[in-house]
Rosetta silent file (secondary structure, phi, psi, omega in degrees, C-alpha in Angstrom):
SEQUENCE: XXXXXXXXXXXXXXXXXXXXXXXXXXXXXXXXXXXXXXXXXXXXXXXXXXXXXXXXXXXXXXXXXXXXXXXXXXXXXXXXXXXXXXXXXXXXXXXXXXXXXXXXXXXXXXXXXXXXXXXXXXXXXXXXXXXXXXXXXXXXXXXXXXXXXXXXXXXXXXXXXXXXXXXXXXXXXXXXXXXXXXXXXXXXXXXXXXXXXXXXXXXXXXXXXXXXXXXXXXXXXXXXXXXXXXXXXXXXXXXXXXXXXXXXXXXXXXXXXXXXXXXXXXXXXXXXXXXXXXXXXXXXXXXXXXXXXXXXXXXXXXXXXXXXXXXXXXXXXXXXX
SCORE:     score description
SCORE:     0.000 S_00000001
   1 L     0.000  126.600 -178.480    0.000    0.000    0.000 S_00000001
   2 E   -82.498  150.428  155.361    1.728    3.674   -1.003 S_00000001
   3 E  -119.758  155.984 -144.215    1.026    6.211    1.497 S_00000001
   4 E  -153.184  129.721  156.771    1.164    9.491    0.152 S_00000001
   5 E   -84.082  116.989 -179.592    0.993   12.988    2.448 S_00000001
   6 E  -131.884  133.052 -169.070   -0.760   15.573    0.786 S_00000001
   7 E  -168.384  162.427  171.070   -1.159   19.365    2.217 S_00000001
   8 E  -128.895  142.240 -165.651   -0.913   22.929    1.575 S_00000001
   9 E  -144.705  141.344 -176.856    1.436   25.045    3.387 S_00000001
  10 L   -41.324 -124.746  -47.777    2.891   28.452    3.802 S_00000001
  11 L   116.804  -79.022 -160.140    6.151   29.725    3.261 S_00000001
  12 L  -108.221   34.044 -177.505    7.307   28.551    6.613 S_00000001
  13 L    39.031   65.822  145.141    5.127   25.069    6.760 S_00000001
  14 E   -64.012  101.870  139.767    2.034   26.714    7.740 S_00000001
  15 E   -20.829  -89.149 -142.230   -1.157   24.745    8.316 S_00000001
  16 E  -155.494  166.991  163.726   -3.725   26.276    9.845 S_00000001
  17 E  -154.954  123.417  166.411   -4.421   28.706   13.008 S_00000001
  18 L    79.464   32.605 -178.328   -7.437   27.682   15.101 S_00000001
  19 L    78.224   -1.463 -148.484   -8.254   24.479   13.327 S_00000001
  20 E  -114.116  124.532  172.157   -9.236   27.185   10.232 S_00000001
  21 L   -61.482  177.151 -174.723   -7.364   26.941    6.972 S_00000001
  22 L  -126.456   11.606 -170.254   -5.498   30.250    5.970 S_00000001
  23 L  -131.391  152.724  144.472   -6.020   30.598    2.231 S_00000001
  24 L  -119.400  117.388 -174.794   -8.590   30.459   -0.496 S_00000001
  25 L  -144.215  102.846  150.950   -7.046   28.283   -3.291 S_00000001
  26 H   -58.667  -33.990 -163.809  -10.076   26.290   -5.026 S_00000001
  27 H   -63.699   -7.296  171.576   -7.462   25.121   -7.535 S_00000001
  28 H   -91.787  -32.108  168.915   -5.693   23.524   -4.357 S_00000001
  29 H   -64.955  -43.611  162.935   -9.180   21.911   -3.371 S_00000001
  30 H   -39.037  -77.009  166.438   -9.875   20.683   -7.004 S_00000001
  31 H   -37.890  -72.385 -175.869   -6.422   18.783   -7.046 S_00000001
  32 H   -43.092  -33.215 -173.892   -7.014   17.609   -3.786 S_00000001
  33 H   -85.357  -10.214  170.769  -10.355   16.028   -5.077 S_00000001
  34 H   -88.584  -27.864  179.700   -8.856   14.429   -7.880 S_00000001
  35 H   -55.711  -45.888 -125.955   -5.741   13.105   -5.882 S_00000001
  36 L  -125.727    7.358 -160.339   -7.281   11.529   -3.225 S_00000001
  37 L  -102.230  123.260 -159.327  -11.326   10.458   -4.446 S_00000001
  38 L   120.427  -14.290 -131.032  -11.192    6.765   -4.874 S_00000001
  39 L  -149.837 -169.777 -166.130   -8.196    5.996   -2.350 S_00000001
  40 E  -137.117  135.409  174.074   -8.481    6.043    1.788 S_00000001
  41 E  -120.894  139.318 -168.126   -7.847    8.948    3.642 S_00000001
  42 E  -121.094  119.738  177.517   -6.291    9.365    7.083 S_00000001
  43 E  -129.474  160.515  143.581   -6.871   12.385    9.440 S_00000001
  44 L   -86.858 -158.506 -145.610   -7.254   13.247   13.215 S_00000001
  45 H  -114.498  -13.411 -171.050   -9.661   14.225   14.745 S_00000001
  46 H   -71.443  -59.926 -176.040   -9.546   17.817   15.229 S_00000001
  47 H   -51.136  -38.944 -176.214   -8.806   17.870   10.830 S_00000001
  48 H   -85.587  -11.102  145.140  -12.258   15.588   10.589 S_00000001
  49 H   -75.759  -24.684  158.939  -14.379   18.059   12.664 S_00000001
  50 H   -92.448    1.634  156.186  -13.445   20.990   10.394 S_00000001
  51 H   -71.182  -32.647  175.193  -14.249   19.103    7.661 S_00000001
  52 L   101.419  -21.358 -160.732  -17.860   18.218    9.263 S_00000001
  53 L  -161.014  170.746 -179.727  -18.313   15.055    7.315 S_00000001
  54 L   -78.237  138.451  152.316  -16.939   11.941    5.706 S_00000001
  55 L   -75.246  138.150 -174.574  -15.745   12.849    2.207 S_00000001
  56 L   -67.297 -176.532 -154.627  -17.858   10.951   -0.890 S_00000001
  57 L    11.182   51.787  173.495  -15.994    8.146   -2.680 S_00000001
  58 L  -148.155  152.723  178.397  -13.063    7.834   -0.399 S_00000001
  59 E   -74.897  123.857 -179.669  -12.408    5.474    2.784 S_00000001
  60 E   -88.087   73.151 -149.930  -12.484    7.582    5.936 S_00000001
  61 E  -103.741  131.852  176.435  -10.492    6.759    8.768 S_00000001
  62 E  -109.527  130.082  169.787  -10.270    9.440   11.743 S_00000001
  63 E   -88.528  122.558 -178.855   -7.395    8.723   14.593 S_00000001
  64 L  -159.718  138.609  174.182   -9.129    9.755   17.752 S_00000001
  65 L   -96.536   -8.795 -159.382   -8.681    7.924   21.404 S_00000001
  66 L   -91.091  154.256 -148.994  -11.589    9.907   22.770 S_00000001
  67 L   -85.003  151.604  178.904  -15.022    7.652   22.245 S_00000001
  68 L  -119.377  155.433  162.766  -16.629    9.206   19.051 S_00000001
  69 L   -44.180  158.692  164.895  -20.100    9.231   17.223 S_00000001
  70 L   -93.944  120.993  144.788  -21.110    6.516   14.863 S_00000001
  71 L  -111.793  151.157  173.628  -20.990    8.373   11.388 S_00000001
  72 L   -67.306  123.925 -172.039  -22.056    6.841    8.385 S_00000001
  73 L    80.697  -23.857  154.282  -18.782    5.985    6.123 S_00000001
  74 E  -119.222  151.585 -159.363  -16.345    6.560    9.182 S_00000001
  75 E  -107.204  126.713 -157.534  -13.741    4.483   10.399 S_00000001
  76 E   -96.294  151.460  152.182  -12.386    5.222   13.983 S_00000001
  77 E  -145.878  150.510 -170.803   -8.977    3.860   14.967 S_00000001
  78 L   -84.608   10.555 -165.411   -6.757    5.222   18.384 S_00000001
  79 L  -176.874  128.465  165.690   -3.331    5.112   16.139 S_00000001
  80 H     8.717  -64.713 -155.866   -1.252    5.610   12.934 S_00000001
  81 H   -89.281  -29.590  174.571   -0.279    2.091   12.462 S_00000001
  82 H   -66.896  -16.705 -165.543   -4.016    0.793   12.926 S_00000001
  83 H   -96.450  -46.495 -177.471   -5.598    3.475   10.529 S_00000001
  84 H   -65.218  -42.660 -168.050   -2.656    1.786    7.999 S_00000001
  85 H   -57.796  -52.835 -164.812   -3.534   -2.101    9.241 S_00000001
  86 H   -63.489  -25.458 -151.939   -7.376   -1.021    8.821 S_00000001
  87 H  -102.736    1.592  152.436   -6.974    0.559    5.510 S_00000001
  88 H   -67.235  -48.092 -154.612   -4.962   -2.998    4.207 S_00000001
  89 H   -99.006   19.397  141.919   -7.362   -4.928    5.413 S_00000001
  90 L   -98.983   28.527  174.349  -10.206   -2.807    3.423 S_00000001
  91 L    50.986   12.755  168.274   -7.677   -3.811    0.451 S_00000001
  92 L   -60.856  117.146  173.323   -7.015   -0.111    0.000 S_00000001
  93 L   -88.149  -41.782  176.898   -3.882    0.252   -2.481 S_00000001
  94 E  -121.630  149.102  179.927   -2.814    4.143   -2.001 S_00000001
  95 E  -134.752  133.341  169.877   -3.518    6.004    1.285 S_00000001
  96 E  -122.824  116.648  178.420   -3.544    9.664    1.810 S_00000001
  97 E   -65.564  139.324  173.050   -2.722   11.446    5.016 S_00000001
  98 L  -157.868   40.392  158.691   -4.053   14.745    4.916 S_00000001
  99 L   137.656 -171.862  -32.221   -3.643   15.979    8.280 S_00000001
 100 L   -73.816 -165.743 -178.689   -3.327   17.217   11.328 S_00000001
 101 L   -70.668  -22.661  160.799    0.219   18.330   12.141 S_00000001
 102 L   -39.048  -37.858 -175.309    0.817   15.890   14.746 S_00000001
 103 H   -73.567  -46.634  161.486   -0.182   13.405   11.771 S_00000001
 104 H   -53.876   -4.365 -166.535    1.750   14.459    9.560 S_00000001
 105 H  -106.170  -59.332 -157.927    4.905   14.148   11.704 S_00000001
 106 H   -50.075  -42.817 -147.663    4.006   10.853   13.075 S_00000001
 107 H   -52.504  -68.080 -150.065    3.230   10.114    8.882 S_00000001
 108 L   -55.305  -29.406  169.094    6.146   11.359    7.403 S_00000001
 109 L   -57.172   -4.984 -151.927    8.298    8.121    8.390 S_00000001
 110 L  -125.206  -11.478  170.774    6.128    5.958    6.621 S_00000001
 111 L   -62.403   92.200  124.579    5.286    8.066    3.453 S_00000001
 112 L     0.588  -66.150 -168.530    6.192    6.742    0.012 S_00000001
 113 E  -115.757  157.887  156.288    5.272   10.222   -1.481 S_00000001
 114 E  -159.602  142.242  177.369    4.100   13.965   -0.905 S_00000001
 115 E  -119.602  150.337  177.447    2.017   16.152   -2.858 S_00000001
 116 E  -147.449  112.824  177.287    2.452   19.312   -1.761 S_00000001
 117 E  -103.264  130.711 -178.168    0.744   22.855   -2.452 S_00000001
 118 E   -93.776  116.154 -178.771    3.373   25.500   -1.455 S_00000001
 119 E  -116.620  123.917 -154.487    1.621   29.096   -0.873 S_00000001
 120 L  -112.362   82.715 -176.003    4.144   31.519   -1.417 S_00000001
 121 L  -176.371  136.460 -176.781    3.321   33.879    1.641 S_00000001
 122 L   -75.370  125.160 -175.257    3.877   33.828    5.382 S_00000001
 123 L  -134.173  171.873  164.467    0.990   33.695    7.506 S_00000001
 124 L   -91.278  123.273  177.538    0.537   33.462   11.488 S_00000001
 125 L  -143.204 -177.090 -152.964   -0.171   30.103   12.222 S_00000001
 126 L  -133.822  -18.985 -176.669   -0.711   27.918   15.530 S_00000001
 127 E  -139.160  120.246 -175.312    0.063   24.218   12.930 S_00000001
 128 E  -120.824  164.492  169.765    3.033   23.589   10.840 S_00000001
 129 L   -99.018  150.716 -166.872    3.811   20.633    8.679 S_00000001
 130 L   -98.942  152.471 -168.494    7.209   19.064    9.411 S_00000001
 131 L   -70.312  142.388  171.154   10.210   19.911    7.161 S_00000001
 132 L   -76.933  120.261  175.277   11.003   17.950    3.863 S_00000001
 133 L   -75.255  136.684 -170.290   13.882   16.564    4.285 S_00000001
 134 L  -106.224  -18.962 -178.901   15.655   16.938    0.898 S_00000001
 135 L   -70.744  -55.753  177.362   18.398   13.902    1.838 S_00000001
 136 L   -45.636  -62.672  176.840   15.055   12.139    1.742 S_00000001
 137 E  -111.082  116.079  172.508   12.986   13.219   -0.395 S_00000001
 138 E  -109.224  157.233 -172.126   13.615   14.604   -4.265 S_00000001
 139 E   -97.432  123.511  169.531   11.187   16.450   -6.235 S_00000001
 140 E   -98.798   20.326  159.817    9.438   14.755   -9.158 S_00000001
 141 E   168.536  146.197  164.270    7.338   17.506  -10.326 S_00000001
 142 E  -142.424  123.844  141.907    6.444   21.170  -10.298 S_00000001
 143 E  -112.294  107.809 -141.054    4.353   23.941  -11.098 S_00000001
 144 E   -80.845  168.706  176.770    4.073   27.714  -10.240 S_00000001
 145 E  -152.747  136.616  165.206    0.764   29.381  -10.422 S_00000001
 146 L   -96.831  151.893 -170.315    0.200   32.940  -10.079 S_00000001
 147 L   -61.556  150.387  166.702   -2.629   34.528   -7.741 S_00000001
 148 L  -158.171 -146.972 -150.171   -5.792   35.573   -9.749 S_00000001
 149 L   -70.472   -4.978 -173.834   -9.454   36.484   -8.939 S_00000001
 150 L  -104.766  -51.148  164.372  -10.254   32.821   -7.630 S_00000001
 151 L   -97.998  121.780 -179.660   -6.867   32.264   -5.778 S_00000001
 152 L   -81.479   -8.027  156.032   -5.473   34.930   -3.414 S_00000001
 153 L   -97.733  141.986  165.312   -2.323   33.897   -3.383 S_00000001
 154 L   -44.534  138.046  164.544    0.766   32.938   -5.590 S_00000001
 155 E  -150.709 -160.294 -164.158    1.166   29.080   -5.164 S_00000001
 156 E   177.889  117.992  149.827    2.777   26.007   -6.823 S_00000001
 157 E   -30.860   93.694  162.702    2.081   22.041   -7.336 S_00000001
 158 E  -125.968  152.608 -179.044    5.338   20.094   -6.144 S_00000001
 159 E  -114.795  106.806  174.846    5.294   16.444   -5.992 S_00000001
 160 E  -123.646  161.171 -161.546    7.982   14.717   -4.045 S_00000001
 161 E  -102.708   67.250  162.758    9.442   11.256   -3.985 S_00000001
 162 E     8.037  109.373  157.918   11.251    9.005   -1.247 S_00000001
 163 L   -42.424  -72.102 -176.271   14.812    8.322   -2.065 S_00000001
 164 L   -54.416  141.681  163.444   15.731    5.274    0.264 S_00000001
 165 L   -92.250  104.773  162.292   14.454    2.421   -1.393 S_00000001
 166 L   -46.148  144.954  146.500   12.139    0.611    0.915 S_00000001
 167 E  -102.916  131.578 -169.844   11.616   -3.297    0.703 S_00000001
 168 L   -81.790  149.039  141.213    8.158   -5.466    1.832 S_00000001
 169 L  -156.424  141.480  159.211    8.590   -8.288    4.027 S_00000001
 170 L   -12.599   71.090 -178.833    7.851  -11.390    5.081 S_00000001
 171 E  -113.171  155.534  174.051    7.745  -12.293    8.885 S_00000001
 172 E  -128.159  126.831 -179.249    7.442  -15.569   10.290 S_00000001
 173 L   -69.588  159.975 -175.480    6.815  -17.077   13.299 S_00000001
 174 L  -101.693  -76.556  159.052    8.970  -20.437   13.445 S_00000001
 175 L    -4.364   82.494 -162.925    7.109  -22.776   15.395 S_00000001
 176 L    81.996    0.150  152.661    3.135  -24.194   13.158 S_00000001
 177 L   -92.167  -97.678 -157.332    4.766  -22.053   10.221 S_00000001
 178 L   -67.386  -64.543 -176.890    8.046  -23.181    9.392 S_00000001
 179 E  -113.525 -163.550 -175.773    8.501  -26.259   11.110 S_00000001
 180 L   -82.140  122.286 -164.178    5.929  -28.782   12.970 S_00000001
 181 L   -97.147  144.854 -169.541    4.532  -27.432   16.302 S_00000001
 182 L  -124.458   16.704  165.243    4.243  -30.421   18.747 S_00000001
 183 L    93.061   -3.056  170.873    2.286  -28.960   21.416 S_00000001
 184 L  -167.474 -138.394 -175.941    5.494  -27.438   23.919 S_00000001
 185 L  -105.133  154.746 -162.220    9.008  -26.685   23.276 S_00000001
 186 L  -109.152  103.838  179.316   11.243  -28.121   20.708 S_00000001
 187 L  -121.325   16.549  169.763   14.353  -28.867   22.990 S_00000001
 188 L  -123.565  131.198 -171.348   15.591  -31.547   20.606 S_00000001
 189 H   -43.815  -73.837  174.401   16.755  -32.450   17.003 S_00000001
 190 H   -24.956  -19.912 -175.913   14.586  -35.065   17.027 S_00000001
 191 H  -106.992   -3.656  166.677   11.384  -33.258   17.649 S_00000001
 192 L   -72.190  110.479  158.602   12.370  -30.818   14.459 S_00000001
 193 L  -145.316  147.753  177.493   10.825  -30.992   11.021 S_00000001
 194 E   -78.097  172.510 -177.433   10.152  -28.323    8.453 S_00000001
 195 L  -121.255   88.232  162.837    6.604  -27.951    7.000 S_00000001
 196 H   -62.765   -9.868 -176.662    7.732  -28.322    3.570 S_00000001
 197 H   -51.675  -47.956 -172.103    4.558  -27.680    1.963 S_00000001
 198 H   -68.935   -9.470  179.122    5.360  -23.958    2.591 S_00000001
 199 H   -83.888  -22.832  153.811    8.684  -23.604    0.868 S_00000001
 200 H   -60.276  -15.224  160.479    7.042  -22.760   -2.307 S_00000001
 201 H   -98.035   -9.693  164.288    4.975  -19.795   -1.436 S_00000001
 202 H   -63.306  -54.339 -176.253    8.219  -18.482    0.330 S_00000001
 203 H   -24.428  -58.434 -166.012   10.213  -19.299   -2.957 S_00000001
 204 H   -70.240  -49.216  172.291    8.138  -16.909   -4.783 S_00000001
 205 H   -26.691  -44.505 -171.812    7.839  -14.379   -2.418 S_00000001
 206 H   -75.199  -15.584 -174.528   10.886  -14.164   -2.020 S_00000001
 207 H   -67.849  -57.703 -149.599   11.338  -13.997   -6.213 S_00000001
 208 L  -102.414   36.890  164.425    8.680  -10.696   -5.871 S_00000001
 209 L    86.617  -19.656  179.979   11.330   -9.179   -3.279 S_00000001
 210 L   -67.314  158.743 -172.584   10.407   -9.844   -0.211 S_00000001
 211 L   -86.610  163.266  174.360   12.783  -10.168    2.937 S_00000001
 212 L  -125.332  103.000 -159.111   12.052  -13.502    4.580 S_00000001
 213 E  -120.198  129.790 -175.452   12.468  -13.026    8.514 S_00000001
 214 E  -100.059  134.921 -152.580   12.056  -15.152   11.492 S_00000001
 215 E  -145.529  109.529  175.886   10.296  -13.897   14.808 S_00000001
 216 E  -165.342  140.331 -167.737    9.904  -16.720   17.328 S_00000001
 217 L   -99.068  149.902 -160.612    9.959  -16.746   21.005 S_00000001
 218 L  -138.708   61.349  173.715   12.335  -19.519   22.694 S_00000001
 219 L   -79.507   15.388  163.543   11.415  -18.801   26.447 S_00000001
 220 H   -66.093  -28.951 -170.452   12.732  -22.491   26.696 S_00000001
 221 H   -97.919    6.693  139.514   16.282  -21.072   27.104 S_00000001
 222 H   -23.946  -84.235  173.903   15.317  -19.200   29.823 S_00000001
 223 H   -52.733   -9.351  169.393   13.880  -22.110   31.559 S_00000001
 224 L    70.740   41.423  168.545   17.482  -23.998   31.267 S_00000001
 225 L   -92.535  -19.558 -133.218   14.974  -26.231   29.151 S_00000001
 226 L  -129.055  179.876  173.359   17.289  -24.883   26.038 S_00000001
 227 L  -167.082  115.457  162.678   20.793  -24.403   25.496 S_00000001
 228 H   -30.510  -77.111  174.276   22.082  -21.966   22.767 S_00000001
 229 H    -1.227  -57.003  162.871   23.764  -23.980   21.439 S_00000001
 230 H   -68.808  -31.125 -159.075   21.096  -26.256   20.659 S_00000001
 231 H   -74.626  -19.425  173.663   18.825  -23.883   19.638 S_00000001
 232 H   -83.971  -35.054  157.192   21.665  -22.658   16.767 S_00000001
 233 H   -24.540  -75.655  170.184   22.126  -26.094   16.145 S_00000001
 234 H   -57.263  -42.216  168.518   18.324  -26.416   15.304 S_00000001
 235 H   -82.169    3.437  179.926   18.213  -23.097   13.375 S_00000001
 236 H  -132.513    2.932  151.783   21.023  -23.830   10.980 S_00000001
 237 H   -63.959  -45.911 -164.030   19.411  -27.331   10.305 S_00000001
 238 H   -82.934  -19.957 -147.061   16.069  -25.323    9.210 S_00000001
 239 H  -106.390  -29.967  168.079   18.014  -22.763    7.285 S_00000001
 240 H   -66.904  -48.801  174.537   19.927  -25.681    5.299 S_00000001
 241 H   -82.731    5.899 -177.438   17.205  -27.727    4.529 S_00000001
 242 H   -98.909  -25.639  152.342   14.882  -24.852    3.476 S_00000001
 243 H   -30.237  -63.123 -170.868   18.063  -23.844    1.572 S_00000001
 244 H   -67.246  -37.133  174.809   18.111  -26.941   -0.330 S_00000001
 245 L   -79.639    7.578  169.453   14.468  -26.087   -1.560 S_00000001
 246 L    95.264   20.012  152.523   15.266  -22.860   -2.493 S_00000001
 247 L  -135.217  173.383 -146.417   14.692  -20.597   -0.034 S_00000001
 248 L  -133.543  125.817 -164.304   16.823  -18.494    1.647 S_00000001
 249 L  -113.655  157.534  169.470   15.875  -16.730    4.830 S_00000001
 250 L   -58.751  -66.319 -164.633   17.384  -13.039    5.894 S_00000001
 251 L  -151.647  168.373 -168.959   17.652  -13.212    9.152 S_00000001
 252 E  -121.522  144.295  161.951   16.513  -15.085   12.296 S_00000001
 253 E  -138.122  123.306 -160.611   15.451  -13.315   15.308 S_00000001
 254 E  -107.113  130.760  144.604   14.561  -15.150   18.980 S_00000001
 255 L   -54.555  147.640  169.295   13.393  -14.138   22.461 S_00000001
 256 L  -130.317    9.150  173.962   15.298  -16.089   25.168 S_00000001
 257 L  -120.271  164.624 -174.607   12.958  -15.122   27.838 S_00000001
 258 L  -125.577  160.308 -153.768    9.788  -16.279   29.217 S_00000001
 259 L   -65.575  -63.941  170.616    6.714  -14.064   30.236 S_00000001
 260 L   -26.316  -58.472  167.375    7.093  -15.904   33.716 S_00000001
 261 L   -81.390  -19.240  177.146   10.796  -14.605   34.194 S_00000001
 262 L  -169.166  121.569 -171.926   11.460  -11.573   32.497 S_00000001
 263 L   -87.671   57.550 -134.605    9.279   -8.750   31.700 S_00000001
 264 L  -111.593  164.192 -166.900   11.646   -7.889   28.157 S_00000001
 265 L  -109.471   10.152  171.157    9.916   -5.329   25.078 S_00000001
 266 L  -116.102  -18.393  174.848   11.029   -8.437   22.784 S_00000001
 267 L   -75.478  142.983  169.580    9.060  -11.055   23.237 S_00000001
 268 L   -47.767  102.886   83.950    5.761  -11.676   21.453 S_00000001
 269 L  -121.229   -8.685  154.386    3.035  -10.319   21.582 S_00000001
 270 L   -27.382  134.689  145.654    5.874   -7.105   21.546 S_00000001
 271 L   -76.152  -19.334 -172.167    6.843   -5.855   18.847 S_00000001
 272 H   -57.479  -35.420  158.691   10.321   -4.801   19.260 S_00000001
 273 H   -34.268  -49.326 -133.838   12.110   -7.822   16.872 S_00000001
 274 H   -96.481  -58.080 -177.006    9.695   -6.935   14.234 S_00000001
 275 H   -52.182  -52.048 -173.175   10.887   -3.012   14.959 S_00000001
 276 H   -84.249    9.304  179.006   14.526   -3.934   14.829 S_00000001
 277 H   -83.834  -50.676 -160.384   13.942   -5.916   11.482 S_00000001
 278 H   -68.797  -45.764  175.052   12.360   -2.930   10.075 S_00000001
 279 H   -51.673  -32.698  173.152   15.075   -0.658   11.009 S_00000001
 280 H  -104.022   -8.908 -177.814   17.665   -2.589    9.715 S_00000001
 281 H   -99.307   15.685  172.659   16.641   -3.931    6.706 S_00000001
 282 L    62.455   42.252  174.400   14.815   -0.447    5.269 S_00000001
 283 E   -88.265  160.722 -119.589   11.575   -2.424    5.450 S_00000001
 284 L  -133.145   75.929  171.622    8.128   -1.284    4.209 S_00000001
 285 H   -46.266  -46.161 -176.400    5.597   -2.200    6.970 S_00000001
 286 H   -75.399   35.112 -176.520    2.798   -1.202    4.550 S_00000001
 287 H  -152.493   11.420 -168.964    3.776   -3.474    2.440 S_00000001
 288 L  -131.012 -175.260 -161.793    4.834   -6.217    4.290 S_00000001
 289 E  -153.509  154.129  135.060    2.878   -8.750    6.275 S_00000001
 290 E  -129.873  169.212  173.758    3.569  -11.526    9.058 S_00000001
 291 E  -137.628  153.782  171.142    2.101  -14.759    9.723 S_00000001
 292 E  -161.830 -167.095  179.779    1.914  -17.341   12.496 S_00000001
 293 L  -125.935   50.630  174.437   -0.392  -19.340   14.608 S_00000001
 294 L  -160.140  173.690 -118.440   -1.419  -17.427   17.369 S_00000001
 295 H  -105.324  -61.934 -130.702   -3.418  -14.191   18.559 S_00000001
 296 H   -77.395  -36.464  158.266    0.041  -12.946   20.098 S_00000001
 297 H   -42.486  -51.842 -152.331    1.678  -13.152   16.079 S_00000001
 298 H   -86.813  -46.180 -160.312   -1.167  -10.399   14.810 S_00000001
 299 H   -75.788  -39.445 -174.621   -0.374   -8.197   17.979 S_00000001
 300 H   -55.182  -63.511  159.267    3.122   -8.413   17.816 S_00000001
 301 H   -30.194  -42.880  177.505    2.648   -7.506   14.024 S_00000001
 302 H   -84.358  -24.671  179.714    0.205   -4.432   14.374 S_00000001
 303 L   -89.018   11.896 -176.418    2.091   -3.041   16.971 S_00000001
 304 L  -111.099  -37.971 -169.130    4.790   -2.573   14.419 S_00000001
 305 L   111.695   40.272 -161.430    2.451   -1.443   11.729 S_00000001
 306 L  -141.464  102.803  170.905    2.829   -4.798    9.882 S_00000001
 307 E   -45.758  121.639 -167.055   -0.602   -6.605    8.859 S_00000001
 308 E  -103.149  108.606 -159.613   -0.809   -9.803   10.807 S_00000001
 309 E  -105.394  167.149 -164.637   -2.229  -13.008    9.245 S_00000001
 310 E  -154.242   70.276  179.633   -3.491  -16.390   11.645 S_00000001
 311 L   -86.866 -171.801  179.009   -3.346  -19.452   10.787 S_00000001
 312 L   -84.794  125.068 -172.047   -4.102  -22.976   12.074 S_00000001
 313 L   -55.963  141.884 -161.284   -0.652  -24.431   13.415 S_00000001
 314 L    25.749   56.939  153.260    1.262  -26.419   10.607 S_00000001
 315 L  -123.526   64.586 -170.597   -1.535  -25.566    8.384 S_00000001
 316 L   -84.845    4.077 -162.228    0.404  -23.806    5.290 S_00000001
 317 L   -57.826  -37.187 -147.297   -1.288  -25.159    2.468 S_00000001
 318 L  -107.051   -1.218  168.445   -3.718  -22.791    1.809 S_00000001
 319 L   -46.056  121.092 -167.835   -1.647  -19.650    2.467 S_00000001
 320 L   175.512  132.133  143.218   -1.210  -17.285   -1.114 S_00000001
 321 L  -160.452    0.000    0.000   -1.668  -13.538   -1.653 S_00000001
């Protein structure tokens, strides 16, 4: 899914003052209505009370923690990465942020794109949009406009583009995914086998780019049930024979503590693995997905900003999107 920030801003990345825009530019409201009518749009809550209303053809998601009305056509969620999770899982391909400035800041890490109308005039304002980074972002299109009797100000159409090249990926729980879940902990060779059925929808994935990353909690070594040792032992067994069918995983990443014993930000239902995946490998959330076979997979996933799929343990057959 692209996400794409779109706004109009001073001179000095002016918003607004008092929740009230500070311009009259229809030709920036036209363009906005062509950009964005079809696609899912993401605001807060302050920006969706001065609009008054869900906009027609477009998905409406407001970020608000405070309990809200039922409107017809809107979709509430208390955060960022859930207004992106909800607006995958309405199959929404482009998303457009389009305010406020808190949103846009949180936004801007996760933005693909910006359309931008620049209004070439200084105003007193109370909401700025946060600066375009130009090591970031290069500009793929412009146009000046001069003020006339329908727009009071000079302004000007720039479109800009994300440098870093992002990548989607794959995460996987190990355990009812990869290999055969047996009901406790796998503290032996013997109790190991892959669920080969599944190395062919990695294969391709991984063919269409994806990173292929392992997230699995091993609060066995905790428990002195475990040994490193073994547990590398066991992991370079899965990564050879999934090898020989032809796929190739990035990286592996493990908990070593249990919920019982240590109260750690990595194990699952956490998100941080999934967070230090994204960071190092210039991953995509909105574009990437994980799967396993438990509730605590999807949370771990969403709390990254990563759609979270839930399947039936060592039941890979029917997995394919």
């Amino acid at each position: 899914m692209k996400v794409t920030l779109i706004a109009a801003i001073g001179a000095h990345n002016e918003l607004g003052k008092d929740n009230q825009l500070l311009w009259r530019l229809p030709s920036d409201m036209k363009r906005f209505k062509e950009i964005t009518t079809g696609h899912c749009i993401i605001m807060g809550r302050k920006t969706f009370e001065s609009l008054g209303r869900a906009l027609p053809n477009r998905t409406t998601i407001v970020i608000s923690r405070k309990k809200n009305p039922e409107i017809a056509g809107v979709i509430y969620t208390e955060n960022l990465k859930q207004a992106f999770i909800v607006a995958r899982k309405h199959h929404e391909t482009h998303c457009f942020v389009i305010g406020g400035g808190q949103i846009y800041t949180q936004a801007l890490a996760y933005a693909d794109t910006l359309d931008i109308t620049h209004v070439h005039h200084r105003f007193e304002a109370d909401v700025f949009f946060p600066t375009i980074d130009t090591k970031k972002f290069v500009r793929t299109y412009h146009e000046e406009f001069m003020a006339d009797e329908k727009n009071n100000f000079n302004y000007s159409f720039t479109s800009y583009q994300r440098i870093e090249k992002r990548v989607p990926a794959l995460f996987l729980d190990r355990d009812g995914v990869l290999n055969r879940e047996i009901g406790g902990y796998i503290t032996s060779m013997e109790n190991f086998s892959i669920l080969e059925n599944i190395a062919p929808f990695l294969k391709r994935k991984q063919k269409e780019g994806f990173k292929l990353i392992v997230i699995t909690n091993q609060g066995a070594l905790e428990k002195e049930m475990l040994t490193l040792d073994l547990l590398q032992q066991i992991h370079t067994r899965m990564v050879n024979e999934y090898a020989a069918l032809g796929v190739t995983f990035d990286e592996i990443y493990y908990c070593p503590h249990h919920h019982e014993r240590s109260n750690c930000l990595c194990r699952k239902p956490k998100s941080l693995m999934v967070e230090k995946a994204i960071a190092r490998f210039h991953i995509n959330p909105n574009e990437s997905i994980m799967i396993g076979d438990h509730e605590r997979d999807r949370h771990c996933a969403e709390g990254a900003g990563v759609l979270g799929m839930v399947i039936n343990s060592n039941d890979v057959n029917f997995i394919s999107f």
